[in-house]
ZAMARGU-4260 file (C-alpha; in steps of 0.2 Angstrom, whole numbers, plus 5000, padded with zeros to 4 digits):
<rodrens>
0) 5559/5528/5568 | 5544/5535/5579 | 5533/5520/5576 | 5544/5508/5583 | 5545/5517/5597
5) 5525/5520/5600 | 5523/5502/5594 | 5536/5497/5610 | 5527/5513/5622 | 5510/5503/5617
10) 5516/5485/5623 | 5517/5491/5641 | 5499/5488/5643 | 5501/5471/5638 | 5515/5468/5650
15) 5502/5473/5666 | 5489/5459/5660 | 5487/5442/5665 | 5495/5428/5656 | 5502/5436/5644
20) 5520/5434/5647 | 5524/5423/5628 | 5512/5435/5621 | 5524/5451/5625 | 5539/5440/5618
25) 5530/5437/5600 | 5523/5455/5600 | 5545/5459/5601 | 5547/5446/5588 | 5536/5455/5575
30) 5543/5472/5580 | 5560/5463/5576 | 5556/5458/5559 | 5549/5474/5553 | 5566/5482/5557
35) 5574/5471/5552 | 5565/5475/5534 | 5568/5493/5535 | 5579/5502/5523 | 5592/5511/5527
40) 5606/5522/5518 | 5623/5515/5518 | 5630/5534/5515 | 5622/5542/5531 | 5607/5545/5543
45) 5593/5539/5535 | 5573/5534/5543 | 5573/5554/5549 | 5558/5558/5560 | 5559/5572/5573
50) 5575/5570/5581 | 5576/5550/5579 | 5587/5543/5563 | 5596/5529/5561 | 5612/5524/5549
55) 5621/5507/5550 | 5630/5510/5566 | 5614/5511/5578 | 5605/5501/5563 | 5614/5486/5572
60) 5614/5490/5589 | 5597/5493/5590 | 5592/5476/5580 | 5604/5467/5594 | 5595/5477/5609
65) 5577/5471/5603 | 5586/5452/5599 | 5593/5452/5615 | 5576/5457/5625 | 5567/5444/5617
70) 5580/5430/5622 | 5578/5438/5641 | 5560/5435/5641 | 5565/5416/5635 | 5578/5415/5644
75) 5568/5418/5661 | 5555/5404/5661 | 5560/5401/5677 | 5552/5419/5685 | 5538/5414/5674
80) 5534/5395/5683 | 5535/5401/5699 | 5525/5418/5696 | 5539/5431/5703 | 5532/5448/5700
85) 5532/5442/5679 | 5522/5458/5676 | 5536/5472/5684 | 5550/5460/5676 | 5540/5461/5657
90) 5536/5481/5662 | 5554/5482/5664 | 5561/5473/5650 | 5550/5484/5639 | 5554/5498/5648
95) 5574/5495/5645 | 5570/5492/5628 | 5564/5508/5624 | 5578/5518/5633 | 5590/5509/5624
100) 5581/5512/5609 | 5582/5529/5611 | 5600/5529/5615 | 5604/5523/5600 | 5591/5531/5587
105) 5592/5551/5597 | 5605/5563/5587 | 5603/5576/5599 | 5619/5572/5609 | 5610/5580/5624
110) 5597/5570/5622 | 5608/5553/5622 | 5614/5557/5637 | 5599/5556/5644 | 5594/5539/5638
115) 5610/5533/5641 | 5608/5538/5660 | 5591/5532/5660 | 5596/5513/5654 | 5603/5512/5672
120) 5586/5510/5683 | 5579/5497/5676 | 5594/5488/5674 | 5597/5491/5693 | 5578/5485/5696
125) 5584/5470/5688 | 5597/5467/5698 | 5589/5471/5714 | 5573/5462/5711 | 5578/5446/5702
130) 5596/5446/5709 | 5599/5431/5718 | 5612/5433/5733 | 5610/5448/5747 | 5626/5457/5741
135) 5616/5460/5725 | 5612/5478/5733 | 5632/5480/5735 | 5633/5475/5717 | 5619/5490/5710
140) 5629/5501/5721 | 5643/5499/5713 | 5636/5499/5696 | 5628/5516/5701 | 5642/5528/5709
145) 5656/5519/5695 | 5645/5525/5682 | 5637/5541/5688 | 5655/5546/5693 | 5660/5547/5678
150) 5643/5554/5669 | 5644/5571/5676 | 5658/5577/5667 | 5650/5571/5651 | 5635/5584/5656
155) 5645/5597/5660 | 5655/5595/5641 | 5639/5593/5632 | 5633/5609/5639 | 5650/5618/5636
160) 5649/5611/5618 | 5631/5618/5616 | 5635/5636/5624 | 5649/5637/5612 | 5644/5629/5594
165) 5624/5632/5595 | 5621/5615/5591 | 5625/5598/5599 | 5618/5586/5585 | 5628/5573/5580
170) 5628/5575/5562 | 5634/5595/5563 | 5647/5591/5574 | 5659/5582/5565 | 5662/5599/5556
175) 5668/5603/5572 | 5687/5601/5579 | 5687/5603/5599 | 5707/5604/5604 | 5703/5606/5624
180) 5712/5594/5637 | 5697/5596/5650 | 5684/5594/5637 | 5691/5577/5631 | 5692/5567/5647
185) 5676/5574/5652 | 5669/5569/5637 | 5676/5549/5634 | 5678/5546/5654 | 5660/5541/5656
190) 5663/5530/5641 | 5678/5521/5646 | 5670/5516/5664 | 5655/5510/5652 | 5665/5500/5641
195) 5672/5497/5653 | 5691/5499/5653 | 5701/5492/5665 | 5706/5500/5682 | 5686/5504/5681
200) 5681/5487/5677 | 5678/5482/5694 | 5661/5486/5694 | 5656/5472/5681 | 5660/5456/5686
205) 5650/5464/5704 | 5635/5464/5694 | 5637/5450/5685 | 5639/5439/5697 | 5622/5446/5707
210) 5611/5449/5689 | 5599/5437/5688 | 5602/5426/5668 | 5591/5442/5660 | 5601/5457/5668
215) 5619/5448/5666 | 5612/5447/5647 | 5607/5464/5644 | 5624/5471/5655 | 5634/5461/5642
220) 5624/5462/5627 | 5620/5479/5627 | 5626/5488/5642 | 5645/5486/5637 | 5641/5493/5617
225) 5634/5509/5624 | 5651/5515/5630 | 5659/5511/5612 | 5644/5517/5603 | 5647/5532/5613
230) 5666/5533/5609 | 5663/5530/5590 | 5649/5547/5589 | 5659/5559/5603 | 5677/5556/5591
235) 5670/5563/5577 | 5674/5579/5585 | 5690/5575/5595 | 5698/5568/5582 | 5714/5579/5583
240) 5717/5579/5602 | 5714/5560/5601 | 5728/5556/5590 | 5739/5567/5603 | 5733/5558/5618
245) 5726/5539/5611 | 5742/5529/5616 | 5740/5530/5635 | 5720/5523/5633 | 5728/5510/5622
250) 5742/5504/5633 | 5731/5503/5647 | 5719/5493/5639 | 5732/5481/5631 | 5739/5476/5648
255) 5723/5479/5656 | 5716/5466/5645 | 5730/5454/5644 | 5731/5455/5665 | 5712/5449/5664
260) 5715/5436/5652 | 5727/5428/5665 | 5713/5433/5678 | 5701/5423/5669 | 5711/5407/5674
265) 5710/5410/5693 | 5692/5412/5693 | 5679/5397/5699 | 5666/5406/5699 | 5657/5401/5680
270) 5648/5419/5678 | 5664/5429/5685 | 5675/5421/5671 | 5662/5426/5658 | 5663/5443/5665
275) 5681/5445/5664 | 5682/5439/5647 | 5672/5452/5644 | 5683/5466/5649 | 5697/5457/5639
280) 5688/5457/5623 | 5681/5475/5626 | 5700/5482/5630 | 5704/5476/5610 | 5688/5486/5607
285) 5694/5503/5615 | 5710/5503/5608 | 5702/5499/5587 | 5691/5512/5593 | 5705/5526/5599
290) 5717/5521/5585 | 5704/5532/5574 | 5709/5523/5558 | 5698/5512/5545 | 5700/5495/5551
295) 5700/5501/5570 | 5682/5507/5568 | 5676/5493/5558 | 5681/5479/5568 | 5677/5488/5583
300) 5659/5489/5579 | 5660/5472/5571 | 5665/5465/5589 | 5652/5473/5599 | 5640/5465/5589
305) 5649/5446/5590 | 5652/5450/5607 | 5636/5454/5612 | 5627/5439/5604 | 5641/5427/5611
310) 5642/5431/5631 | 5626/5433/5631 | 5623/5416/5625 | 5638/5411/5638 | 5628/5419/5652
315) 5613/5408/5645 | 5622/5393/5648 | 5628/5396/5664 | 5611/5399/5669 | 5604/5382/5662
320) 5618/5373/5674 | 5614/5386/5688 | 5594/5380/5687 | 5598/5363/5688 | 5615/5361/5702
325) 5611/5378/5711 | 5630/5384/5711 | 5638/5393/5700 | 5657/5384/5706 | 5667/5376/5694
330) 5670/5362/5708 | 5652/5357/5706 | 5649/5362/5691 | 5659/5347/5681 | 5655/5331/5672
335) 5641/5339/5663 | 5645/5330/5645 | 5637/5313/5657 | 5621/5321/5662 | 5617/5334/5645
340) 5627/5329/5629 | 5616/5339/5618 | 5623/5355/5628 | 5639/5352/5627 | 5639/5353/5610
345) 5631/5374/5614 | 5645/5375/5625 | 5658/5370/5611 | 5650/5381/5599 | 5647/5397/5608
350) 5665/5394/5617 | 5673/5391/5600 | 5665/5407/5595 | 5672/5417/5610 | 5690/5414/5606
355) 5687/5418/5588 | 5686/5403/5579 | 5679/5403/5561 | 5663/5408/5554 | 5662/5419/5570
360) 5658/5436/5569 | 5671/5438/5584 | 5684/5434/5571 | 5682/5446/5559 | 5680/5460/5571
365) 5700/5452/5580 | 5706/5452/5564 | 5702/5472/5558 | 5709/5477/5575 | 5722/5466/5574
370) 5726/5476/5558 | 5724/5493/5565 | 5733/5489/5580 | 5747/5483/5568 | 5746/5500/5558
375) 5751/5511/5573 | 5762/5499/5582 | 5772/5483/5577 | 5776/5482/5597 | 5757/5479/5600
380) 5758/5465/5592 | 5765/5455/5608 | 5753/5460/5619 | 5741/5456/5605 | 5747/5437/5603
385) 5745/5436/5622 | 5727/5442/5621 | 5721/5430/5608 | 5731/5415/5615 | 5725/5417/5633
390) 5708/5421/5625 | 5708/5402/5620 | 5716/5396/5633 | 5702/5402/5647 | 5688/5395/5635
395) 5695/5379/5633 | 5698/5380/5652 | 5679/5382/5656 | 5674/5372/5643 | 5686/5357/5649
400) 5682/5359/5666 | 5662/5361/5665 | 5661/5348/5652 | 5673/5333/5659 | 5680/5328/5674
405) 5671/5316/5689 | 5655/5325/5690 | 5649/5330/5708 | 5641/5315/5720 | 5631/5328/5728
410) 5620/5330/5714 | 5602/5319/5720 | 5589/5325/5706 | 5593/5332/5685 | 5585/5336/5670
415) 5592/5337/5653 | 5591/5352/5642 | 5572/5356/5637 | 5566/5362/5618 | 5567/5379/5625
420) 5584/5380/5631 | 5590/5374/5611 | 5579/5384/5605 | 5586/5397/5617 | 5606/5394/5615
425) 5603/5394/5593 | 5594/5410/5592 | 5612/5416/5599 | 5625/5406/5589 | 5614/5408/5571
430) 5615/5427/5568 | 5633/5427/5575 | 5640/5414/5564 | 5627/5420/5548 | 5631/5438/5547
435) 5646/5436/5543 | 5639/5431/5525 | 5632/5449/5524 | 5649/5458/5532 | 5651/5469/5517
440) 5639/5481/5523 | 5647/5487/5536 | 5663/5487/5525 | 5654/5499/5513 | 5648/5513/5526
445) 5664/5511/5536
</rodrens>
């Protein structure tokens, strides 16, 4: 696991030179395809070298973080033609990369903390330097004090856990059973506001709207999984306390998630809907995750990845209307089917795969928590239903309304979708809708 991350501590240089902006996009393609070749145990943590491991769970994560910074760089052409500061914005991808690397590959619960903290500067950079509107800084703000808030608490347990068990790694803990109220919520608080779980959702949709196309894609690609890969390592050793407490965390995020699906509907801007949906498909992924049994587990981590691949790829759209109309209103942003066919098509797919259609990995992951919501409650079921149907109603309703309709007469100059942008928009869809033909080994570890 160490070489990766000299290999990606070696590429900063290459981020400072000139012209070398596709080159640092390759260089994360190659480092991409020998992970991808690296073999790991389905039993446990395997790769072990001096406090980095690595077993199925941050296996994928990490191969979605290193996929999702190289479709950053693609996606962000634009900062490239007109020569904004490429050098800081590729020094700060590669940065965030290898704090989120770390996040995911450190056992050293201590030492998670850490990178999990630290994955917030340059995300902030992102969206202060490449951000587009002035309330940008009101945007990072809020991203910041949400999500430092909650972060103290969880110092303060990991410290408590260490002076009393002599040991915070991960895979000794779960020998471990911590029955303490104050513990608990100290300990899943920072994750919940990560996730984020609704009533402290409102920082997300802020950024969202501000990030430039690369920060919206790494806050909803990656940003959103560290809170549930947080949750799924930290219950290991709360297990018993959870099943006391886990109904109220999943009847907030069951009505939290069915009041933004509705949400969703009143929204006109394109990048706040996108955002919403998020925190409607995240509150399914709390509750799998607090339910604690087989299927809740599996199809929550099965959704993180889907998720991630397919509002990232949402965000990327957006972003190829925003370049060309320079609005992100749903007033203006209409007719598109006239001016870009070819895109509609993306648009159909990636919406499809956002209300769980078939061969979507979004679908295999609703359907296990569908299943473990069923095994602790029949009455879930209703607010399930809701969730799913209104899921498809607000993708068909963006989809409709960017798609068809009279499109805007103030539009003077247009330019269809370039090789890029395909390019761009089917390294999303194809691993979302092709791993679901090697799903079985997530069915083996879990």
């Amino acid at each position: 696991m160490m070489k990766f991350l000299v290999m990606m501590i070696f590429m900063i240089p290459l981020c400072l030179k000139k012209n070398m902006f596709w080159m640092v996009q390759m260089f994360l393609f190659f480092i991409m395809f020998l992970f991808m070749n690296l073999s790991i145990s389905i039993m446990g943590f395997s790769n072990l070298s001096y406090y980095y491991s690595c077993d199925i769970l941050s296996f994928g994560l990490i191969m979605l973080s290193i996929w999702i910074c190289i479709l950053m760089i693609m996606a962000s052409e634009n900062l490239y033609k007109i020569n904004f500061y490429i050098n800081f914005f590729l020094f700060n991808i590669i940065f965030l990369l290898i704090m989120l690397y770390l996040t995911f590959s450190v056992m050293n619960l201590f030492m998670f903390y850490l990178f999990f903290e630290a994955s917030l500067i340059p995300t902030l950079m992102l969206i202060i330097g490449w951000g587009y509107q002035p309330e940008r800084i009101q945007a990072s703000m809020y991203l910041l004090f949400y999500t430092l808030f909650a972060s103290l608490p969880l110092l303060m347990g990991i410290f408590f856990i260490f002076n009393e068990m002599n040991c915070i790694m991960f895979y000794f803990l779960k020998f471990f059973n911590l029955n303490m109220y104050l513990l608990y919520f100290s300990m899943i608080m920072a994750f919940l506001v990560k996730m984020p779980m609704y009533i402290v959702h409102l920082w997300l949709p802020k950024a969202h709207v501000e990030a430039p196309v690369s920060g919206s894609m790494i806050l909803a690609g990656i940003m959103l999984k560290l809170g549930g890969y947080g949750l799924l390592r930290v219950m290991i050793f709360l297990q018993e306390i959870n099943l006391n407490l886990n109904y109220l965390w999943i009847i907030i995020s069951l009505i939290g998630g069915f009041y933004i699906s509705l949400k969703c509907f009143c929204q006109v801007d394109i990048k706040s809907l996108i955002a919403y949906s998020s925190v409607a498909h995240m509150s399914m992924v709390i509750s799998g995750i607090m339910i604690m049994n087989y299927w809740g587990y599996l199809g929550s981590y099965i959704l993180m990845i889907g998720h991630g691949l397919c509002s990232s790829g949402m965000f990327c759209l957006a972003n190829i209307n925003y370049e060309r109309l320079h609005s992100r209103s749903l007033m203006i942003n209409k007719g598109m089917m006239n001016f870009m066919p070819s895109m509609s098509l993306w648009w159909f797919l990636l919406m499809s795969s956002n209300m769980a259609a078939p061969m979507s990995l979004n679908l295999i992951g609703e359907i296990s928590l569908i299943n473990s919501m069923l095994s602790w409650s029949w009455i879930s079921m209703i607010l399930l239903m809701l969730i799913s149907f209104f899921s498809a109603g607000y993708s068909l309703y963006l989809y409709s309304f960017t798609q068809h309709g009279k499109y805007y007469t103030g539009i003077y100059s247009f330019y269809v979708g370039v090789s890029r942008e395909y390019l761009l928009l089917m390294l999303h869809w194809l691993p979302l809708n092709i791993m679901v033909m090697k799903i079985d080994y997530v069915m083996i570890w879990f």
